[in-house]
Backbone as CSV, one residue per row, in Angstrom:
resi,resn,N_x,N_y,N_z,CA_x,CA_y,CA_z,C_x,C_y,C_z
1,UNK,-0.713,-5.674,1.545,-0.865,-4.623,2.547,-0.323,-5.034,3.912
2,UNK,-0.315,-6.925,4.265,0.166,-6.461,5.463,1.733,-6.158,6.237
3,UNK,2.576,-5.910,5.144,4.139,-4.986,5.948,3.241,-3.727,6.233
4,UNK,2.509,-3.101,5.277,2.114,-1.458,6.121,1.356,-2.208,7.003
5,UNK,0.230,-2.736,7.277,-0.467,-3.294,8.232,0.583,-3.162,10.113
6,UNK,1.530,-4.351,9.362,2.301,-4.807,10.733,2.956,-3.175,11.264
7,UNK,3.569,-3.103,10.771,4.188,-1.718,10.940,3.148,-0.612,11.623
8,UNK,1.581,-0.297,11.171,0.861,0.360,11.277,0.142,-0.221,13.185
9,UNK,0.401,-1.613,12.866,0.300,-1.927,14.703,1.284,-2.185,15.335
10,UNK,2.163,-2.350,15.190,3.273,-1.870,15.826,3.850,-0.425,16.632
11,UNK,3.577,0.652,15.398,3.549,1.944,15.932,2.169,2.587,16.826
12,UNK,1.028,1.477,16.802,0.150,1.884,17.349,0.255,1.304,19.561
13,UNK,1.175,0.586,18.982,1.277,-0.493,20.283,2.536,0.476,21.145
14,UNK,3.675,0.684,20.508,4.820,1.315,20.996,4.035,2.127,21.239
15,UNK,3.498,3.114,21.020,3.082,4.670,21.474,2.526,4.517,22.928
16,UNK,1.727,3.440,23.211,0.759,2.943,24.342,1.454,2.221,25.501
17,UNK,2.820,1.527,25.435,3.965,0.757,26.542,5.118,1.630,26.790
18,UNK,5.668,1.202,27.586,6.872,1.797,28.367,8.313,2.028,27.477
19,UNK,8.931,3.462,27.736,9.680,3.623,26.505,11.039,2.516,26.550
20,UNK,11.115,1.590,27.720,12.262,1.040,27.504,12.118,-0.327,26.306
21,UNK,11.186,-0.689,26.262,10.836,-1.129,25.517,10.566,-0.903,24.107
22,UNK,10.033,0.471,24.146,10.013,0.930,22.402,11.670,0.879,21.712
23,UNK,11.834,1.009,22.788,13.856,1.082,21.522,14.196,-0.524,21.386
24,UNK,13.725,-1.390,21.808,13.886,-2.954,21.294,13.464,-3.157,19.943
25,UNK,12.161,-2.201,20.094,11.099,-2.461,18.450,11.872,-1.752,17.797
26,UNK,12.917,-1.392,17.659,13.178,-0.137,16.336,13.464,-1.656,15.213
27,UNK,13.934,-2.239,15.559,14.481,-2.946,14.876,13.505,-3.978,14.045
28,UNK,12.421,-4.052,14.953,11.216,-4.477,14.465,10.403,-3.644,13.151
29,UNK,10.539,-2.251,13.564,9.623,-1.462,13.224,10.280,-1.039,11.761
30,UNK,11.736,-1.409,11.563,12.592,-1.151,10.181,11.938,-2.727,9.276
31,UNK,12.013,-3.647,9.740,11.640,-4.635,8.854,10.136,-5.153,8.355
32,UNK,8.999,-4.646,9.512,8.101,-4.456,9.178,7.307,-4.210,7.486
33,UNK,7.334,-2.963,7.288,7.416,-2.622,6.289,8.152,-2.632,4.978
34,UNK,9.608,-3.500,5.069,10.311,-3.274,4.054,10.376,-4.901,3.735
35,UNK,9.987,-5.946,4.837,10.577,-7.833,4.151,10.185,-8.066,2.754
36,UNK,9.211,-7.381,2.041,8.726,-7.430,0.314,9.287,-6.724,-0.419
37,UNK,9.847,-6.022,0.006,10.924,-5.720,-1.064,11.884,-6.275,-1.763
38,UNK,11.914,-5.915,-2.991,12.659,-6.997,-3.587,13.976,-6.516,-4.255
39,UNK,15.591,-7.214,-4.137,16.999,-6.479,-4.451,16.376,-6.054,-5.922
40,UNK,15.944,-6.594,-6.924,15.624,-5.673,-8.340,14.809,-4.585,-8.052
41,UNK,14.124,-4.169,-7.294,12.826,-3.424,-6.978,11.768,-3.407,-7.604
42,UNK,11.409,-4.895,-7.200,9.918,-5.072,-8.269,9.265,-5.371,-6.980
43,UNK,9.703,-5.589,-5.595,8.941,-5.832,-4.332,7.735,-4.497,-3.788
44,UNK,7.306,-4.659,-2.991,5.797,-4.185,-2.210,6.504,-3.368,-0.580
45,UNK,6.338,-2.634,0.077,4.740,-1.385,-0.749,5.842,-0.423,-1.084
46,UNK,6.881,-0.197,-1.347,8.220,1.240,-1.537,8.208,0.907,-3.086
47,UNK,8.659,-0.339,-3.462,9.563,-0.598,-4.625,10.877,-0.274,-4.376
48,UNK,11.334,-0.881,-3.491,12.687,-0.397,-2.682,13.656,-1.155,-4.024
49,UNK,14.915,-0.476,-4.162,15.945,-1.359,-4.943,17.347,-1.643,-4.286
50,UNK,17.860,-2.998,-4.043,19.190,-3.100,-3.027,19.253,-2.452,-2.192
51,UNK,20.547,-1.987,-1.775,20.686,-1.340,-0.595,20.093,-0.015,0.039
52,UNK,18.742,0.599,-0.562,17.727,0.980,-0.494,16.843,0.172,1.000
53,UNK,16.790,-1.604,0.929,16.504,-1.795,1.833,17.259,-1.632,2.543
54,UNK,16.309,-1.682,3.884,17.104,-1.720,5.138,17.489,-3.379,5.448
55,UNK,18.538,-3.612,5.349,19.607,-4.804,6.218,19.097,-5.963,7.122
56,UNK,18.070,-5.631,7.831,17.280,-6.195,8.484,16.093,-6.662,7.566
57,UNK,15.465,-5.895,6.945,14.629,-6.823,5.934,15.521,-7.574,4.661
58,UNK,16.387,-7.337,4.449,16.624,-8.201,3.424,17.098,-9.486,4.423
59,UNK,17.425,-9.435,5.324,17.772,-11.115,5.677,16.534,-11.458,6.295
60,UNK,15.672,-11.014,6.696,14.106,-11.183,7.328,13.486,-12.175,5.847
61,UNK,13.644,-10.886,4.881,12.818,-11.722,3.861,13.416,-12.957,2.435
62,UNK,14.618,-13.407,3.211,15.523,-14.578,2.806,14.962,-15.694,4.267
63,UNK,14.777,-15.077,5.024,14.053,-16.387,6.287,12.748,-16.639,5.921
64,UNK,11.777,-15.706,5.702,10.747,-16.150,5.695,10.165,-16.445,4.722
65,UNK,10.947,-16.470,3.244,10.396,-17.282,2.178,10.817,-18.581,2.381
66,UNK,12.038,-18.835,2.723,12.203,-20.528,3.288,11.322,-20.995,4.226
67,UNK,10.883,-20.113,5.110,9.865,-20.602,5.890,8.598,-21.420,5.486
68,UNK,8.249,-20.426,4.496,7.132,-20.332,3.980,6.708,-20.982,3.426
69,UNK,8.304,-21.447,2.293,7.839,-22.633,1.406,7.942,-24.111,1.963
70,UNK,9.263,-24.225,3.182,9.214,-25.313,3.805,7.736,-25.730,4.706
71,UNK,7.292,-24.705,4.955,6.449,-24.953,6.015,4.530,-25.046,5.184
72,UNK,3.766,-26.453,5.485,2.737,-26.922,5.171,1.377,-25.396,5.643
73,UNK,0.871,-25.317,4.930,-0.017,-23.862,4.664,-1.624,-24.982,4.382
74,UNK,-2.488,-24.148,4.805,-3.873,-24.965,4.310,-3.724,-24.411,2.576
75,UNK,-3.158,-23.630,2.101,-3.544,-23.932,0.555,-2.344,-24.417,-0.402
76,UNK,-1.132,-25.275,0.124,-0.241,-25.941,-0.402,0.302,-26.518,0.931
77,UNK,1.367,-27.910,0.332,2.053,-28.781,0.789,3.224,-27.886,1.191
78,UNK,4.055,-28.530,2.261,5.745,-28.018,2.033,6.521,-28.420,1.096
79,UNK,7.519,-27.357,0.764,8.574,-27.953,-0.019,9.681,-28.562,0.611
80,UNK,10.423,-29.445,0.131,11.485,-30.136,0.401,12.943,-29.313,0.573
81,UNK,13.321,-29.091,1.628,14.718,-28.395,1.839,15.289,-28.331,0.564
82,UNK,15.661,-29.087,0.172,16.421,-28.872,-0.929,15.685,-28.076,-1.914
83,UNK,14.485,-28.267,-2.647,13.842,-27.816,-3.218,13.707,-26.144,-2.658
84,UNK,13.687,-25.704,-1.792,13.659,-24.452,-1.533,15.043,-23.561,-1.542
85,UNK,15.678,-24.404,-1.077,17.208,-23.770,-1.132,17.471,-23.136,-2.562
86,UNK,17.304,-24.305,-3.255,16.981,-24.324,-4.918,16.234,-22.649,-5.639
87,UNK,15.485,-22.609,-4.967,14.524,-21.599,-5.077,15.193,-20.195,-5.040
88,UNK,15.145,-20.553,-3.781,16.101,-19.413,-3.145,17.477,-18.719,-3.698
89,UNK,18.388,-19.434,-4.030,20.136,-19.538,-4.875,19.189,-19.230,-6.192
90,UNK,17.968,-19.206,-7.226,17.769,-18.889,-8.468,17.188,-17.455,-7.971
91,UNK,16.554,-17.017,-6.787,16.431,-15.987,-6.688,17.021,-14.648,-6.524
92,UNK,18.718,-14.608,-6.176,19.653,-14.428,-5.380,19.627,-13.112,-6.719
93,UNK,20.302,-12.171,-6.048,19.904,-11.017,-7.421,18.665,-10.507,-7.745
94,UNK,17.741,-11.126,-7.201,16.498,-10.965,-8.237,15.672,-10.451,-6.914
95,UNK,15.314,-11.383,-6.387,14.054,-11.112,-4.932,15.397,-10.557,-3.906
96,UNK,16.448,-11.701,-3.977,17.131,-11.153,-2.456,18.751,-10.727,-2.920
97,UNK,19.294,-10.587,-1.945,20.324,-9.914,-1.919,21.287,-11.076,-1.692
98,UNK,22.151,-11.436,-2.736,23.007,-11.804,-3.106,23.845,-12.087,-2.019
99,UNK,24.463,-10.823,-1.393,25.386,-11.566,-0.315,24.879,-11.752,1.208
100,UNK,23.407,-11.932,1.152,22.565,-12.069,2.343,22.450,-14.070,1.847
101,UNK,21.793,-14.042,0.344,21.581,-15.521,-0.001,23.184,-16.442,0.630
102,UNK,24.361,-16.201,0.560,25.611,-16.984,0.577,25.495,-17.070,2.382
103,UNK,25.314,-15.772,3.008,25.590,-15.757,4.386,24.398,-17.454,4.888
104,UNK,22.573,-16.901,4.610,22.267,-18.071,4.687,22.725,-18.984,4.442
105,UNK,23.255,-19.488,2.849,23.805,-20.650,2.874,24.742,-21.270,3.754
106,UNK,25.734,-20.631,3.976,26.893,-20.821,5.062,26.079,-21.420,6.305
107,UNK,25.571,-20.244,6.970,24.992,-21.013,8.124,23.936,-22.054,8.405
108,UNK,23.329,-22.326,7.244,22.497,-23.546,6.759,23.322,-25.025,7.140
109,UNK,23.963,-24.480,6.165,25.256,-25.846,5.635,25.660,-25.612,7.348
110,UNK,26.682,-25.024,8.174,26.846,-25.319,9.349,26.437,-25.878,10.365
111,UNK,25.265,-25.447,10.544,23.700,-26.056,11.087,23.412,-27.016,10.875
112,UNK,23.266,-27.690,9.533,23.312,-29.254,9.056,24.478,-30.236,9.544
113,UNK,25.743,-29.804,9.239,26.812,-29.932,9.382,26.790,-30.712,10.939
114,UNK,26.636,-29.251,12.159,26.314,-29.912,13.680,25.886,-30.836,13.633
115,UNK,24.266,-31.022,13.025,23.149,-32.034,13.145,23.783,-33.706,13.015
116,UNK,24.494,-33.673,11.852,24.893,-34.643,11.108,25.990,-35.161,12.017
117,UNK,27.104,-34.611,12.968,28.047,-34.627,13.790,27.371,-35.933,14.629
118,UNK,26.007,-35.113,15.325,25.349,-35.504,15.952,24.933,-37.026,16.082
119,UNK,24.149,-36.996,14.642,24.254,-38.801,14.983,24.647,-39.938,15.499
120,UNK,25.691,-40.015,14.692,26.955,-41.418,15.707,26.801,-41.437,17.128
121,UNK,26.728,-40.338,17.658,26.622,-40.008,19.370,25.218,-40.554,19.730
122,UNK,24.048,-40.190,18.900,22.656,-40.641,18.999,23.002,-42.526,19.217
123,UNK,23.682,-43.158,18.153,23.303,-44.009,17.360,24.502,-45.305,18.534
124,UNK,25.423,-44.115,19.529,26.005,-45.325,20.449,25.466,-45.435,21.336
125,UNK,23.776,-45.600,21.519,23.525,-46.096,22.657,22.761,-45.126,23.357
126,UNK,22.174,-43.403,23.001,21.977,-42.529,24.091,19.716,-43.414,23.773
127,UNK,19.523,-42.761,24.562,17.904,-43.497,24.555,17.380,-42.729,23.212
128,UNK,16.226,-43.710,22.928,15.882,-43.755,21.729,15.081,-42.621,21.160
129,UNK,14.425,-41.619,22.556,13.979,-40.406,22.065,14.538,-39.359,22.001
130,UNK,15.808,-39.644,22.473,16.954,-38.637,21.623,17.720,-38.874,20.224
131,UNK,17.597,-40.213,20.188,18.536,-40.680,19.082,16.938,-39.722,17.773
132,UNK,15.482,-40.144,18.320,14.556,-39.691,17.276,14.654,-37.995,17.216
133,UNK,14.814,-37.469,18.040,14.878,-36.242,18.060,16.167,-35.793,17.262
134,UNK,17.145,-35.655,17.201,18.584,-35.417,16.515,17.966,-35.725,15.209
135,UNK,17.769,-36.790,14.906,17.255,-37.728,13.457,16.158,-36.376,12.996
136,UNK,15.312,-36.102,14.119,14.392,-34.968,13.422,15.104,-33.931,12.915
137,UNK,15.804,-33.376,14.024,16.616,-32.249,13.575,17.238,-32.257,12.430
138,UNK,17.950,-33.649,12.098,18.909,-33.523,10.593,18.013,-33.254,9.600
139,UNK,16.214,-34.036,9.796,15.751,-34.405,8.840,14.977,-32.511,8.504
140,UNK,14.715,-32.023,9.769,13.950,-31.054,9.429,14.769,-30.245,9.905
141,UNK,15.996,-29.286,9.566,16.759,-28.516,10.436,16.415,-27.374,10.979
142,UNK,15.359,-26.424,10.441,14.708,-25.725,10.935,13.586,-25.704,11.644
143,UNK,13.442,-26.696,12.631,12.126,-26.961,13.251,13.101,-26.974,14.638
């Protein structure tokens, strides 16, 4: 329930603030309700199928299952980057949208790519809580 939830305070909040602001949320207020949907349409609460969703939730809900699984929860551990990526590329068709899964990948791999640049520059000499910080970044790239 909570995409109708979010969505359901969202439209309760826009109605109550200033309209220059409500046209920022549209964009909010499209993904709300639709990030569970799934490209086969076996997802929550429409049963939306492909391009049925809206554009904005299908790459919303390719972020926040990596999130989700990378990121430590009180009722499981994180998964290991790789291990989720993994996840993710077997899901591709199925939960998400195919050419939303490649775009992530691309900019994943790029993102890593920088990080990794990065090092050597860490590693001639800059102080040591930058050289640890970069090192974080490669190690955790989404943090």
């Amino acid at each position: 329930m909570h995409p109708l939830m979010g969505s359901d305070i969202l439209n309760n909040i826009s109605r109550e603030i200033n309209n220059d602001v409500i046209s920022s949320l549209e964009v909010a207020e499209t993904i709300l309700p639709h990030h569970h949907e799934k490209w086969n349409g076996t997802g929550y609460p429409h049963r939306l199928k492909g391009e049925e969703i809206p554009l904005e939730a299908r790459i919303v809900a390719v972020v926040d299952v990596f999130d989700a699984l990378t990121s430590r929860r009180p009722y499981k551990d994180s998964w290991s980057v790789e291990r989720a990526l993994s996840f993710i590329n077997e899901q591709k068709g199925k939960h998400f949208d195919p050419s939303i899964v490649m775009s992530f990948f691309c900019c994943f791999m790029k993102r890593r790519r920088r990080k990794m640049a990065a090092i050597p520059f860490a590693a001639q000499g800059y102080r040591k809580l930058r050289t640890r910080r970069l090192l974080d970044l490669v190690v955790n790239p989404w943090r």
